[in-house]
C-alpha positions as a Markdown table, in Angstrom:
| # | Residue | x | y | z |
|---|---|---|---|---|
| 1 | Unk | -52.6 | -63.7 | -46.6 |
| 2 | Unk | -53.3 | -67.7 | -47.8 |
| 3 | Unk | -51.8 | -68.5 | -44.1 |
| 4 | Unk | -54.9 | -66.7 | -42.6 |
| 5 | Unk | -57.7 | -67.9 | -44.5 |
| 6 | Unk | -56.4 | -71.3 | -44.0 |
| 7 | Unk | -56.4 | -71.2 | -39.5 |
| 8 | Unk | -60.0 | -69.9 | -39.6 |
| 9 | Unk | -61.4 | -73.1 | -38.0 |
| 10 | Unk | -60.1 | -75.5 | -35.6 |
| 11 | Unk | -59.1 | -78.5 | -37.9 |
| 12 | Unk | -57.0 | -76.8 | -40.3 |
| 13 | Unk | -55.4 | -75.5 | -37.3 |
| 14 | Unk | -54.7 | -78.4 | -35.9 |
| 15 | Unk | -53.1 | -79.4 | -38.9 |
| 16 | Unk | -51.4 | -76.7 | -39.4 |
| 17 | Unk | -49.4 | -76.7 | -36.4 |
| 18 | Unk | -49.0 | -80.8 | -36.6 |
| 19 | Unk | -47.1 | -79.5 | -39.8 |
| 20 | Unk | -44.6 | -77.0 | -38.3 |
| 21 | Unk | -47.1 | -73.8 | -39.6 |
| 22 | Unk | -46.8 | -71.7 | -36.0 |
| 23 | Unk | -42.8 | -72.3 | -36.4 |
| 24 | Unk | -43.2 | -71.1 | -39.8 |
| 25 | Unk | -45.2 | -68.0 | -39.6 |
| 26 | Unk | -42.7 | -67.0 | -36.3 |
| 27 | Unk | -39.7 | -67.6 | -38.2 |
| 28 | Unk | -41.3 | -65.5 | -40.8 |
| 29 | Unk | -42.3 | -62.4 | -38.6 |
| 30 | Unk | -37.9 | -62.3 | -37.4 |
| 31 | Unk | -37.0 | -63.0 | -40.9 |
| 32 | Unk | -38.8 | -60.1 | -41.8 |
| 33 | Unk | -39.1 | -57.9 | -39.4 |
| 34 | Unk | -38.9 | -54.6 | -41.4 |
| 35 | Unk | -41.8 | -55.5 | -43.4 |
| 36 | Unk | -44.9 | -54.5 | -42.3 |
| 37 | Unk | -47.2 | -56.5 | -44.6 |
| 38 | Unk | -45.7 | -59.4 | -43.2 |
| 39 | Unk | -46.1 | -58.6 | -39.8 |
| 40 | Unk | -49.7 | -57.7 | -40.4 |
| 41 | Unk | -50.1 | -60.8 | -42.0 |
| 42 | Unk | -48.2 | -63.0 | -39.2 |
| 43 | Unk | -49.9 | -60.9 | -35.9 |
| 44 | Unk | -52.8 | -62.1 | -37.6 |
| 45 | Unk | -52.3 | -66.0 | -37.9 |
| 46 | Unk | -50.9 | -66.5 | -34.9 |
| 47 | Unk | -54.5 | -64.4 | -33.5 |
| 48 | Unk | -56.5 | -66.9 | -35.5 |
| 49 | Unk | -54.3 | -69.7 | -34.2 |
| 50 | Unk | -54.8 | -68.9 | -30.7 |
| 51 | Unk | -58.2 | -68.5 | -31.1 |
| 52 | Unk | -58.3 | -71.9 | -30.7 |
| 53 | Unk | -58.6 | -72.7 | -26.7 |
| 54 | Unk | -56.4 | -76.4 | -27.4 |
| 55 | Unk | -53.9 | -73.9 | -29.6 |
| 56 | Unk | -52.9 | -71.7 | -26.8 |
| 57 | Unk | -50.5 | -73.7 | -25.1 |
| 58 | Unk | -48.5 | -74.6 | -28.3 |
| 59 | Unk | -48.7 | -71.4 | -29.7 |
| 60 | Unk | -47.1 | -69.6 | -26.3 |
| 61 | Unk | -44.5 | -72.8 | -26.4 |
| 62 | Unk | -43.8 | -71.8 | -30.0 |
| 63 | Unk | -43.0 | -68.1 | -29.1 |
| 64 | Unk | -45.4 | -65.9 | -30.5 |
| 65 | Unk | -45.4 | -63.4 | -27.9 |
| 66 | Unk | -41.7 | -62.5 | -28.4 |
| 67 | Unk | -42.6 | -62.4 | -32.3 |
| 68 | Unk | -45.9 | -60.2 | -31.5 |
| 69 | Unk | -44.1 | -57.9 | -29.6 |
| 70 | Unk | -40.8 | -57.6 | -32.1 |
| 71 | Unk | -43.4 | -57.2 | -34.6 |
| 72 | Unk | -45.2 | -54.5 | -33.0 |
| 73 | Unk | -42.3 | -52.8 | -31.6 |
| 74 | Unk | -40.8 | -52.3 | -35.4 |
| 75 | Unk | -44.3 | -50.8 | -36.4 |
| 76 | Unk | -45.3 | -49.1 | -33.6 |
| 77 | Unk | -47.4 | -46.4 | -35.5 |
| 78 | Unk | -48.9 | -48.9 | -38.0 |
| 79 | Unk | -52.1 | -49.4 | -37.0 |
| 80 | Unk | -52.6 | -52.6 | -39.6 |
| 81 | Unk | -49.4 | -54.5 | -37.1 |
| 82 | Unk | -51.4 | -53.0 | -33.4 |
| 83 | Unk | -54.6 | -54.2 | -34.1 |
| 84 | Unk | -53.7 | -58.0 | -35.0 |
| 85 | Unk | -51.1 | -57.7 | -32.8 |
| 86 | Unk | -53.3 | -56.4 | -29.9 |
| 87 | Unk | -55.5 | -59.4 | -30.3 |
| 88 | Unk | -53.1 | -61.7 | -30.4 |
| 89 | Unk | -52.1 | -61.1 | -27.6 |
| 90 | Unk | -55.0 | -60.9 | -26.0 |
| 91 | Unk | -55.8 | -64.2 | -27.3 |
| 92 | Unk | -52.7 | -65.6 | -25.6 |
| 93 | Unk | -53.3 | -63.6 | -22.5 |
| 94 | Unk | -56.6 | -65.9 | -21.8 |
| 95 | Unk | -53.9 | -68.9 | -20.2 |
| 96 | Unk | -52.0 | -68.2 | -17.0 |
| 97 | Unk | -49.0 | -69.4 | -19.6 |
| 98 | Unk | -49.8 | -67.0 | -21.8 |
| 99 | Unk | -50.2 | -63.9 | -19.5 |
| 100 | Unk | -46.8 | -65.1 | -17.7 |
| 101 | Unk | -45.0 | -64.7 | -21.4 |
| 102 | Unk | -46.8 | -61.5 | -21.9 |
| 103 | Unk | -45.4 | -60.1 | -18.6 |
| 104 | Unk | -41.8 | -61.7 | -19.5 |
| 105 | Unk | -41.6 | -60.2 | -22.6 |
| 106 | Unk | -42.6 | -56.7 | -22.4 |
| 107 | Unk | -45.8 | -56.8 | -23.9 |
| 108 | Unk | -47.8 | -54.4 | -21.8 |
| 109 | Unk | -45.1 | -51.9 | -22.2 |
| 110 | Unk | -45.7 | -52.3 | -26.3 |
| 111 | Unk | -49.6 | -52.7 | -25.4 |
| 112 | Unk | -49.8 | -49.4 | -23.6 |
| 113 | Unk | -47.6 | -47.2 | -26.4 |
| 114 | Unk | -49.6 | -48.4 | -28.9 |
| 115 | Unk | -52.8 | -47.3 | -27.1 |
| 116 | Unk | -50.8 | -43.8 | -26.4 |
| 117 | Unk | -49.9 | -43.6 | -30.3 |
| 118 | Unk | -53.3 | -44.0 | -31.6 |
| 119 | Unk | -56.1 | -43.1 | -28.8 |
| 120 | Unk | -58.6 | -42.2 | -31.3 |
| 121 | Unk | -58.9 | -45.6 | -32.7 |
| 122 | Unk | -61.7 | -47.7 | -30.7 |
| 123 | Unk | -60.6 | -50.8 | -31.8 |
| 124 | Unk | -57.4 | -50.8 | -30.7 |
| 125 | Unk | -58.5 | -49.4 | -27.4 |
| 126 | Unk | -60.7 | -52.1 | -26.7 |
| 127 | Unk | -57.9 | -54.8 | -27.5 |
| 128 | Unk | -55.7 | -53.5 | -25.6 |
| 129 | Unk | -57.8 | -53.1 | -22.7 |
| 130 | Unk | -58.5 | -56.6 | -23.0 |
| 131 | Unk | -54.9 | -57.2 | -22.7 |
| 132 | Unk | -53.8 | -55.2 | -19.5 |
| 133 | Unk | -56.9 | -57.0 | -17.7 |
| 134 | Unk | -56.3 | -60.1 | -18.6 |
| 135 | Unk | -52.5 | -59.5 | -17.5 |
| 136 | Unk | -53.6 | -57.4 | -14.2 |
| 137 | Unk | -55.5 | -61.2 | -13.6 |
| 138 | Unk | -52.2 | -62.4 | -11.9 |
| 139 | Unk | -51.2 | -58.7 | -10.0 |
C-alpha cells in the first residue's frame, strides 16, 4: 500500500521508475499471483503510474498489461483486483502503444468477463467501458 501513496504525483513517479519501481511492482504481481492483496495493491500502482501522460510509454515497455491481465485473470470475481485493474488499463489504453498491448494480450477478453461477472457494479462498468472504446479507437 506504501507503493501507492508514494506514485500519487508526477515527481515521485518519475523517480520511482528512474529507480527500477514499475519493474518491481510487475515482478511482484507474477511473483504473487495467487494473492489478491497484492494484485490489488499492484493494479493499483501501475494505474497511478500511468496516470502520468510521460509514464505511459515506459510503463507499456515495462509490461504492465500482461501483469494487469494475469492479475485480473487469477481474480476474476474480486472486485478489489477489476476495478484497479480496469483503470489501469484504461490508463494505458490512452497511447496507440498501449491500446496495441491491450489488443496483444487479451485484455478486452478479461475486460468484458469482468463486466459479465459483476454488472451491478457502476464503477466497474464505466471503466471498462472506457476501455473497449479506447481499444475500438484503432478497429
Amino acid at each position: 500500500k506504501l507503493l501507492f501513496h508514494l506514485v500519487k504525483d508526477n515527481e515521485t513517479r518519475a523517480k520511482l521508475a528512474k529507480a527500477g519501481g514499475i519493474k518491481a511492482v510487475i515482478e511482484g504481481m507474477k511473483e504473487h499471483e495467487n494473492d489478491q492483496d497484492v494484485q490489488e495493491e499492484g493494479c493499483r500502482a501501475l494505474g497511478c503510474l500511468a496516470t502520468d501522460a510521460s509514464m505511459v510509454a515506459r510503463v507499456v515497455e515495462e509490461g504492465a498489461v500482461t501483469a494487469l491481465v494475469r492479475g485480473m485473470m487469477a481474480h476474476p470475481t474480486e472486485k478489489k483486483v477489476q476495478l484497479p485493474g480496469c483503470k489501469a488499463l484504461a490508463c494505458l489504453g490512452v497511447s496507440e502503444e498501449g491500446r496495441s498491448e491491450l489488443m496483444d494480450q487479451g485484455a478486452v477478453k478479461v475486460v468484458v468477463a469482468s463486466m459479465q461477472a459483476s454488472a451491478e457494479e457502476t464503477a466497474l462498468q464505466e471503466q471498462g467501458s472506457r476501455v473497449l472504446s479506447l481499444v475500438a479507437k484503432d478497429e
